[in-house]
PLY file of the C-alpha trace (Angstrom):
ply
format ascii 1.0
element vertex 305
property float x
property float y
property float z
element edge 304
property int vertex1
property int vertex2
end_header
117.93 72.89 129.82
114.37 74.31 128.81
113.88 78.10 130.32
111.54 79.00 132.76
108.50 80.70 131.29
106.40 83.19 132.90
103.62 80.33 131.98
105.64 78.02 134.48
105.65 80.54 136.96
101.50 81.09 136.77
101.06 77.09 136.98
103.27 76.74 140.40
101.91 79.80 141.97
98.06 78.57 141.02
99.06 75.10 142.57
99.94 76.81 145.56
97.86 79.70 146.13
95.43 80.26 149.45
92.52 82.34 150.53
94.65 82.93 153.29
97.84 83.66 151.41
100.02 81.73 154.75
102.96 79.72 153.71
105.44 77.78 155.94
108.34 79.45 153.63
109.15 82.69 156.22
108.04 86.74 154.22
106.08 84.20 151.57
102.60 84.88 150.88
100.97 82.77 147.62
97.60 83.97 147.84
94.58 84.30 145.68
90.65 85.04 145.49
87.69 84.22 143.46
85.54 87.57 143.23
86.57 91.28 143.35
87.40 92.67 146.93
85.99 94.91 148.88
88.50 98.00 150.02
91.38 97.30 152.27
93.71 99.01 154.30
97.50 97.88 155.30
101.21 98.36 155.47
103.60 97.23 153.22
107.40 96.68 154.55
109.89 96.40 152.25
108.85 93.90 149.94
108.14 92.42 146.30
105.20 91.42 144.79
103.62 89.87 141.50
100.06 89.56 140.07
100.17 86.37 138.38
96.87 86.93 137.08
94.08 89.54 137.31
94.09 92.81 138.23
94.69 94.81 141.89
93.77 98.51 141.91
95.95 100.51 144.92
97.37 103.51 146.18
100.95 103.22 148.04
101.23 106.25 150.02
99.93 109.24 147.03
101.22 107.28 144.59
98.28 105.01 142.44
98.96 101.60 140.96
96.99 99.69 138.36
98.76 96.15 139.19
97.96 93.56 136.41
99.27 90.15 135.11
102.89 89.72 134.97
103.55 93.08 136.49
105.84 93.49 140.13
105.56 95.79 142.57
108.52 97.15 144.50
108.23 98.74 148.04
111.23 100.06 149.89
109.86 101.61 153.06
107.15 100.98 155.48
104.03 102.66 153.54
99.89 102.55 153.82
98.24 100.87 150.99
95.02 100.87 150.28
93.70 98.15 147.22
90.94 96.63 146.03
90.83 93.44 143.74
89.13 94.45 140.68
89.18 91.17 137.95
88.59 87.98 139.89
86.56 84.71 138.69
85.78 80.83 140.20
86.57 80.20 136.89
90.06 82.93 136.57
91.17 83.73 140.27
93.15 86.53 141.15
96.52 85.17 141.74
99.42 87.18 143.61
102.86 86.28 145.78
104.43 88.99 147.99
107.72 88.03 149.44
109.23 90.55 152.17
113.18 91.77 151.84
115.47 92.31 154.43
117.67 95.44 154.18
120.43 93.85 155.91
120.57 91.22 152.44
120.08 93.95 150.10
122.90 96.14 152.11
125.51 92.60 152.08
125.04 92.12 148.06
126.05 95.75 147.44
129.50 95.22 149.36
130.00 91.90 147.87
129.74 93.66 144.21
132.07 96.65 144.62
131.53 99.66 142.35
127.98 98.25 141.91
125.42 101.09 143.03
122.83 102.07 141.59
121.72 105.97 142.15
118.75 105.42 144.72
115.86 107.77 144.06
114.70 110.14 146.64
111.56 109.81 148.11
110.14 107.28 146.05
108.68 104.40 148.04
107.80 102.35 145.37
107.53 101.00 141.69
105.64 98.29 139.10
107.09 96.89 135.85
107.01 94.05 134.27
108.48 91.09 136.09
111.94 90.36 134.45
112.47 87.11 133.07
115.49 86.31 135.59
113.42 86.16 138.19
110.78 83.40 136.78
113.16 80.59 137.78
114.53 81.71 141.48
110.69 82.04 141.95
109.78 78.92 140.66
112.08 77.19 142.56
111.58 78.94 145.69
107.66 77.93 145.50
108.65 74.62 144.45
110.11 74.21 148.19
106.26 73.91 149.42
105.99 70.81 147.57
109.55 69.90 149.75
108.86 71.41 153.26
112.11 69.72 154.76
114.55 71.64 152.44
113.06 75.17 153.25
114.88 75.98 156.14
118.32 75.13 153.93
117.34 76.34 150.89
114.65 79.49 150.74
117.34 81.59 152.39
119.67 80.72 149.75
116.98 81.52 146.85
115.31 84.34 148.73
118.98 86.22 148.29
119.14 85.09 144.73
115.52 86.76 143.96
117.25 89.72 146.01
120.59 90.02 143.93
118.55 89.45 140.46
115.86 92.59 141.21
118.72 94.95 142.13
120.33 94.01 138.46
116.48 94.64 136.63
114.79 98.14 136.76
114.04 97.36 140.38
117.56 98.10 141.40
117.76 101.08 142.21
114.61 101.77 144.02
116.06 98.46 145.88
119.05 99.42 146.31
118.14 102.95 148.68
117.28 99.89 151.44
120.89 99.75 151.64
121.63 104.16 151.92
121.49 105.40 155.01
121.77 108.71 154.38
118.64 109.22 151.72
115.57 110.77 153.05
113.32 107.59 152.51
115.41 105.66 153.70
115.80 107.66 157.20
112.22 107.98 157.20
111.89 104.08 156.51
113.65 103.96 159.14
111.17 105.45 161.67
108.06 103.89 160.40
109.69 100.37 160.74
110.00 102.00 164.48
106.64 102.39 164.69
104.69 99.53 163.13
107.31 97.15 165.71
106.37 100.14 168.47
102.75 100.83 167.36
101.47 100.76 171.50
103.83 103.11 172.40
103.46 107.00 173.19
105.09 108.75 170.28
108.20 111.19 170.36
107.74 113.52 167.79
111.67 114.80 168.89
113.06 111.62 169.37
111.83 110.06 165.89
113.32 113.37 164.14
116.95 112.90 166.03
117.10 109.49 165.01
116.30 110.25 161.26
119.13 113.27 161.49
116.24 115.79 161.42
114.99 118.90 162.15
111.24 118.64 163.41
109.99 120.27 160.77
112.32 118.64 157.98
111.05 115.42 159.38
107.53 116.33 159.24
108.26 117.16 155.69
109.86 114.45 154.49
107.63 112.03 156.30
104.68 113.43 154.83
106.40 113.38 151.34
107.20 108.72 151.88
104.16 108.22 153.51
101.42 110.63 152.28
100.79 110.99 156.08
102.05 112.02 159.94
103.46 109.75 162.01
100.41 110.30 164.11
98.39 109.54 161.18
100.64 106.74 160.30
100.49 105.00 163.49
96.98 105.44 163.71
96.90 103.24 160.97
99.15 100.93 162.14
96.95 100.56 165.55
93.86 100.23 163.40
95.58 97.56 161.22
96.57 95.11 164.19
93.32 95.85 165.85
91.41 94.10 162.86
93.86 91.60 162.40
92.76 91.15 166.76
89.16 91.38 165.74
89.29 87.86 163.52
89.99 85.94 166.59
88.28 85.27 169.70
89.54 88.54 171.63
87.14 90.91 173.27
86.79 94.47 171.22
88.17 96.10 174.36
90.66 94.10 174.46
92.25 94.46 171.33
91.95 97.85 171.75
93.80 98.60 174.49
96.31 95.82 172.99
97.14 98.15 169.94
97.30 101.33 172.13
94.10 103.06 172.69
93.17 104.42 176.30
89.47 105.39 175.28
86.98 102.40 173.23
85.08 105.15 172.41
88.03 107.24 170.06
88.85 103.69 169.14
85.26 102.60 168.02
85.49 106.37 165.80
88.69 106.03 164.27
87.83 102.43 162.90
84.38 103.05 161.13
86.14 106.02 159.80
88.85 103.68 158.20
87.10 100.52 157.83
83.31 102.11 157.48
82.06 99.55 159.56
81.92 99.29 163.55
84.72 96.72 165.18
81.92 94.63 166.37
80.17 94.52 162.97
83.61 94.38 161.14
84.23 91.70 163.98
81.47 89.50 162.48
82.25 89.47 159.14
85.81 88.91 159.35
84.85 85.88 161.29
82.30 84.64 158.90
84.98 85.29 155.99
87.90 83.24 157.98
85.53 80.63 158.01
84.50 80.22 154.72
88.18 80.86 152.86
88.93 77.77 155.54
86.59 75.63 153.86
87.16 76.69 150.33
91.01 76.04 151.51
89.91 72.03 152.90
87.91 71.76 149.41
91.02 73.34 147.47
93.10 70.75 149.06
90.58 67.37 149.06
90.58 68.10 145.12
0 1
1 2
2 3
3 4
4 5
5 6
6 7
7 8
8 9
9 10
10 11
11 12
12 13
13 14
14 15
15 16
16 17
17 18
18 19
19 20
20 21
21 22
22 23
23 24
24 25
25 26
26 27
27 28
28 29
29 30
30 31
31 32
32 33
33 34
34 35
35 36
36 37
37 38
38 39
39 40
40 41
41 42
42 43
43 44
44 45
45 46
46 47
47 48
48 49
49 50
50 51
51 52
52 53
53 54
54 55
55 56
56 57
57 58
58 59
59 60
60 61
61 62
62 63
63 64
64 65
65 66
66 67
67 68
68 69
69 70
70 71
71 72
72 73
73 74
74 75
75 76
76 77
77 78
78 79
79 80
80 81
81 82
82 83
83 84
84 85
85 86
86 87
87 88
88 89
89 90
90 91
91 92
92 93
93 94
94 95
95 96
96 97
97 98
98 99
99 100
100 101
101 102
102 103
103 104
104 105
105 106
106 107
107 108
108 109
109 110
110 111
111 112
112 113
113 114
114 115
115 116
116 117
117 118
118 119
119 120
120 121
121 122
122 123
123 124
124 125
125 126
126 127
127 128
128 129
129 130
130 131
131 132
132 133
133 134
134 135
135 136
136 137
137 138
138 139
139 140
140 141
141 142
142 143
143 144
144 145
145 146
146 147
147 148
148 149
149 150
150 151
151 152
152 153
153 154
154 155
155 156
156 157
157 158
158 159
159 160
160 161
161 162
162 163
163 164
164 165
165 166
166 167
167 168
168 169
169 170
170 171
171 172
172 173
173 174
174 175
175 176
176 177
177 178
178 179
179 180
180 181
181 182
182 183
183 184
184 185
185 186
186 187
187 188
188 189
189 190
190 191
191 192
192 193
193 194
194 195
195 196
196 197
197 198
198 199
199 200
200 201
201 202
202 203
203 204
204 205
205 206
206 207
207 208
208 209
209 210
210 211
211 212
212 213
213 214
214 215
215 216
216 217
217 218
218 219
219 220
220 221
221 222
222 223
223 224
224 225
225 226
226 227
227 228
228 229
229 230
230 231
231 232
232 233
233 234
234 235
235 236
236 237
237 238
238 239
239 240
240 241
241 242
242 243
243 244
244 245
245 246
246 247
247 248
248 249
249 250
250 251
251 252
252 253
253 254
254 255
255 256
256 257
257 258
258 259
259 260
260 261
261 262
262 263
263 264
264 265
265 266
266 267
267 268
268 269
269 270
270 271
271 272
272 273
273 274
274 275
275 276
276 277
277 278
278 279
279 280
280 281
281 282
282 283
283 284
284 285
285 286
286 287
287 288
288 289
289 290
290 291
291 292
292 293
293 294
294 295
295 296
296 297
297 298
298 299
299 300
300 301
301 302
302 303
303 304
C-alpha cells in the first residue's frame, strides 16, 4: 500500500477548502483565502491546526508564531489570538484546517495506555512543529469523509480519536497530554476560561473562578495572566467583543448584539470595539457583510468549476 504523502494531504485539503472554512464534519474547519488578511482577533479552544500552504503570522496569548507550510499548531487551553495572513495568491491560496479536541478523548487514551504520560509543561498554552508524517493519513481520510457525507457521523469520531492518539505519540504529546492533568496550572486555568467563553454574558466572580481553579485570588490572577497574557476581565472582554462581531455579520441590530454578549451601556460597547477592531460596529458591520457576500460567491464559483 503506497504511503500517504504530505503532497496527498495539500491536494484533499485544496479540494475542500472554503472562504468560509464551515464543514458538515463537527470541530472541522478546511478553510482558505486568496490575498493577505487584514488583523484578526479570536479564541482558540483546545485544538490543532495545519498550514497546508502559505504563511499565518500570530500571537497566542505572549507567545508569537510564524505558522508556515507543513507546520501544526497545538493549543491546549482557551487563549486570544491575534493573526494576520501574510503569503496568499488567486494563483497560491493560503490553505489551513483546524480541528478542535475534546479533553474528555485526550483524558480516555491516557487510561487506555497505562504508564503512558508524558510530563505536561506548565504554563505553556501552545506549540508549532512540523506536522508528523502519522498524521497525513488519519487526516486524509478524515477529509475524505466530505466527499462521503453519510459515513461522517460513523466514522469522523472514530478518526478524530485516531488524529488524537497519534499527536500525543509526536512532539505534540505532551503539551496534549496536560488536557488530561487536572492539577497543572494551565490546565486549572483552562479550566476557567472554557467557563467563560460558554458564560461570556454573565457577571464575573473574581472569588468564585479562583475556588474552582484551587486558588488563592492572587495566585489565580497570576497564573491567569501567565496562560492568557491577560485578566479574566480582559479576557472576557474579548470574548464579548468576539461574539459581538460574529452578531454583527447577520441581520441583528448593533444594540442588540450588544446587550446579547453582555454589555449594559452601547456607548462602553461602541469604545471597547474600535479599540479592538479599529473600526466602529456599524462600519465593521458593513464590511463584514459585504465580505460574507462576496466569499459566498467566490464559494458558488469554487463549486460550479
Amino acid at each position: 500500500m503506497t504511503k500517504a504523502t504530505f503532497s496527498d494531504l495539500l491536494a484533499i485539503i485544496e479540494r475542500h477548502a472554503r472562504y468560509d472554512y464551515v464543514t458538515p464534519i463537527d470541530g472541522l474547519k478546511v478553510g482558505r483565502t486568496d490575498m493577505p488578511s487584514e488583523v484578526g482577533h479570536s479564541i482558540y479552544q483546545p485544538s490543532f491546526g495545519l498550514v497546508a500552504r502559505g504563511v499565518k503570522e500570530m500571537m497566542v496569548g505572549e507567545n508569537p508564531f510564524c505558522y508556515a507550510a507543513g507546520e501544526s499548531l497545538l493549543c491546549a487551553v482557551d487563549v486570544p489570538v491575534t493573526s494576520q495572513v501574510t503569503e496568499a495568491s488567486p494563483s497560491a491560496p493560503y490553505l489551513a484546517i483546524h480541528l478542535e479536541i475534546d479533553p474528555v478523548v485526550v483524558a480516555d487514551l491516557l487510561r487506555e495506555q497505562s504508564g503512558f504520560r508524558p510530563k505536561a509543561p506548565d504554563n505553556l498554552v501552545a506549540a508549532k512543529y512540523t506536522l508528523d508524517a502519522e498524521l497525513f493519513d488519519p487526516l486524509i481520510r478524515l477529509l475524505s469523509l466530505l466527499d462521503r457525507p453519510r459515513d461522517i457521523e460513523v466514522m469522523a469520531p472514530l478518526i478524530r480519536r485516531e488524529i488524537v492518539w497519534r499527536l500525543l505519540h509526536t512532539e505534540h504529546g505532551p503539551l496534549l497530554s496536560q488536557l488530561a492533568f487536572s492539577n497543572g496550572h494551565a490546565a486549572r486555568i483552562g479550566r476557567t476560561t472554557a467557563w467563560i467563553r460558554e458564560n461570556y454574558a454573565e457577571a464575573l466572580s473574581i472569588p468564585d473562578l479562583a475556588a474552582e481553579a484551587g486558588m488563592s485570588v492572587p495566585t489565580f490572577h497570576r497564573h491567569f495572566k501567565a496562560v492568557t497574557s491577560m485578566s479574566p476581565i480582559q479576557f472576557q472582554k474579548r470574548v464579548r467583543l468576539q461574539e459581538a462581531r460574529r452578531g454583527l455579520s447577520g441581520s441583528s441590530t448593533i444594540a442588540a448584539v450588544a446587550y446579547n454578549v453582555g454589555y449594559e451601556s452601547l456607548s462602553q460597547f461602541n469604545r471597547d470595539y474600535r479599540r479592538l477592531f479599529n473600526l466602529t460596529p456599524s462600519d465593521d458591520a458593513a464590511t463584514l457583510r459585504a465580505t460574507l457576500r462576496r466569499e459566498l460567491g467566490q464559494t458558488r464559483q469554487s463549486a460550479s468549476a
